[in-house]
N, C-alpha and C positions, 0 to 999 in steps of 0.2 A: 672425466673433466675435473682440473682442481677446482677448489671453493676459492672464496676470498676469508683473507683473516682480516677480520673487521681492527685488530688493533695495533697489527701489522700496518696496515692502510693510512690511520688516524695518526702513528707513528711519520710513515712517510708525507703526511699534511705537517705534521708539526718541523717536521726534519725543512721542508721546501718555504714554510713560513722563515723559520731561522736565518737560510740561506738570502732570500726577497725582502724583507720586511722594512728594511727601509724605503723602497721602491712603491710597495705595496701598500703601505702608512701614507706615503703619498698620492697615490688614487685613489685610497679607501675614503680618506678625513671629507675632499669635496663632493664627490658623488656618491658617499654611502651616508656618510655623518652629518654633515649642513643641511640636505633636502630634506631627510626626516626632521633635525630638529628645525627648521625653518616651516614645516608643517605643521608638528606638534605647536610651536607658539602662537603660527596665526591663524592657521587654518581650524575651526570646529569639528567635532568629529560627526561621522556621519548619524542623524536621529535613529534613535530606537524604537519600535513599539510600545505604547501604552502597555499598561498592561492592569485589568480588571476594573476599567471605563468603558462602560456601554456595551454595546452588540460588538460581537469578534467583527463580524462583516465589515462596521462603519471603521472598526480600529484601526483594520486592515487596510482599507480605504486612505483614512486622512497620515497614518504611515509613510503610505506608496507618495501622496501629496506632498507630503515635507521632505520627503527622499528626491524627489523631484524636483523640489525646489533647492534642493540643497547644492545638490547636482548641477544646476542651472547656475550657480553662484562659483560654487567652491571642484566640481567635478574637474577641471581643466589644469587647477595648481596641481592635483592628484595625481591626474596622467600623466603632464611635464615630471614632477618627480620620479615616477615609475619608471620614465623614461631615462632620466637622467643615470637613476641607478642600475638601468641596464646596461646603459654605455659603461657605466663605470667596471662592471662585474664584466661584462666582457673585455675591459680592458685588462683589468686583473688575471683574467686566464689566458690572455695571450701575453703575458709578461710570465705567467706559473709557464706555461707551457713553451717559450723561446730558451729555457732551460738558464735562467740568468743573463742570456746576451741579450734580449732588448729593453731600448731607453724604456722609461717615462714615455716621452712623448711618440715613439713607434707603435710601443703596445694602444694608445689611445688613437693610431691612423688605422691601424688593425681593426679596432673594434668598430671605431665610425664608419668603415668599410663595407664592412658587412649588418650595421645596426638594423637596416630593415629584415634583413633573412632573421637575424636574433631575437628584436621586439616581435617578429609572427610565433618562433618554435617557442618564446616563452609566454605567448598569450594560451596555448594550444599545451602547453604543460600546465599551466595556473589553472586551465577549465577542470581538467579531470582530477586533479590534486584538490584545488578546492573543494570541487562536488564529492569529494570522497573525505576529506576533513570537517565538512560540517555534516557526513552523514552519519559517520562513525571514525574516530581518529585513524585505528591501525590500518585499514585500507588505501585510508589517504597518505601515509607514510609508506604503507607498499609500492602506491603509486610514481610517492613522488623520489624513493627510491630507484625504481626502473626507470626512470626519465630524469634519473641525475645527471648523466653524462652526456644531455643535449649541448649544452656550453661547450662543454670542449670537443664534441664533434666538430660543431659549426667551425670553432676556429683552428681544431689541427688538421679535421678534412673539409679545406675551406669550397671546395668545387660541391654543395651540397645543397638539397632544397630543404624547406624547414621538415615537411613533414616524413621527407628520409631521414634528416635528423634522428626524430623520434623513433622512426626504425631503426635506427643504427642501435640508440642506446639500449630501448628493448632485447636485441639480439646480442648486444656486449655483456646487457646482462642476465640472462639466461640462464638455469641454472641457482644463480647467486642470489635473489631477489631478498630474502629475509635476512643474510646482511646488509643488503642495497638498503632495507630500512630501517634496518636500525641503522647506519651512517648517517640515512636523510635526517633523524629523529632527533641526531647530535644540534643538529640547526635548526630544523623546521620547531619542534617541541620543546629542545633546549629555550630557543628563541622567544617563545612566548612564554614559558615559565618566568626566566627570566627578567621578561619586560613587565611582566605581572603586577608587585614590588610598585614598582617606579606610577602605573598608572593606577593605581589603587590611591597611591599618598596623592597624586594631583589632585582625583577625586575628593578626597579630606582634605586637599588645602583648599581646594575651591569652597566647600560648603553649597550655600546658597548664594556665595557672592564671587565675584573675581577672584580674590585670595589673594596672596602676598605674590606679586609679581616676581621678587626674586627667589623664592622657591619654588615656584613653579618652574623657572626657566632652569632652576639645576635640577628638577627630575628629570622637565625633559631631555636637560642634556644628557642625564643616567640612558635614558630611553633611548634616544638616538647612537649612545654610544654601543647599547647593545647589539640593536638592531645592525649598524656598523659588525661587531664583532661577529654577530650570526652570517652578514653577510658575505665576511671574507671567509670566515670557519667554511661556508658552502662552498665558495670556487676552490677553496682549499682540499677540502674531501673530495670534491668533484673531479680536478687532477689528478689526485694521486691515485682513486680508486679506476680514473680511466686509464691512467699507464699501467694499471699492474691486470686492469682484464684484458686489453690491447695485446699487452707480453702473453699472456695466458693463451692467445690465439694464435702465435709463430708459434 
């Protein structure tokens, strides 16, 4: 069984970026880049833990309380955005993947089409991904590796349930898994290094008080615009590296 050439791969993401990108700058800007930074400015971010105030027990407690409360406030702007950039990322991959023939607006009937089977297979990739990147990073990037090429199952083998999805990708990638993460690692890792930078300076611009409203809104737009470029860089790798394991199976 051949491997994957992880630069080979990354090549043909840049090669199909080339060929789309004006197409793709146009889904990417409203549903990748405005919801993040329309977040970043009004939405708070989610409370932290105390840390080294009283008994662990109570911390933990009034924590779980402000998370809750926050939740109750601010949880609903979070999901609609999550949602929004799914629509968007899978319209992105059925425009990567109509091979240049479809509009703008067909790639976004495609994705609306299918959004409920999309929003389940990427809640059902974020659980395991997640729980493996806050438990130790490389797991979580193995994971979310083998489960990169759920997006473009969905939409090249569109007769599919979510959780064959996740079978498919598993079984496309086979074999290949430790290039699978290091390509995830290009976005998932890249990503938050990245936005690192940008949310450190808001931090110091805020201080203790609001901070200068016009610097804050240009970091977050640094931020946003990352997060944008991580998230096309993903459907991008996620193409390219599912046509060349696809190929790999005739």
């Amino acid at each position: 069984m051949m491997g994957l050439d992880v630069v080979a791969t990354l090549r043909d993401a840049w090669g199909l970026f080339r060929r789309d990108r004006s197409l793709l700058l146009r889904l990417a800007g409203p549903f990748l880049f405005w919801p993040a930074f329309a977040l970043g400015l009004l939405v708070p971010t989610p409370p932290l833990p105390e840390e080294g105030v009283g008994e662990a027990t109570a911390r933990a407690s009034v924590w779980i309380d402000s998370v809750g409360q926050w939740a109750s406030h601010y949880g609903g702007w979070y999901f609609a955005s999550y949602v929004v950039g799914l629509i968007g990322t899978a319209a992105l991959l059925a425009l990567l993947l109509s091979g240049g023939r479809a509009t703008v607006g067909e790639a976004l009937r495609g994705a609306v089409a299918i959004a409920p089977r999309y929003l389940l297979a990427m809640i059902l990739v974020a659980l395991p991904v997640g729980a493996g990147m806050l438990l130790y990073i490389l797991p979580g990037l193995y994971v979310a590796g083998r489960l990169l090429l759920v997006g473009p199952v969905l939409l090249a083998e569109r007769r599919m349930a979510a959780m064959a999805a996740l079978a498919r990708s598993i079984k496309l990638t086979r074999g290949v898994g430790l290039p699978m993460a290091a390509l995830s690692s290009c976005t998932y890792l890249g990503g938050m290094i990245a936005t690192q930078p940008f949310l450190t300076m808001i931090d110091l611009s805020k201080g203790d008080g609001p901070g200068n409203p016009v610097a804050i809104a240009l970091l977050q737009a640094g931020a946003a615009a990352v997060a944008m470029a991580a998230g096309l860089a993903q459907a991008l790798i996620a193409v390219a590296a599912y046509r060349r394991l696809v190929n790999r199976q005739l």
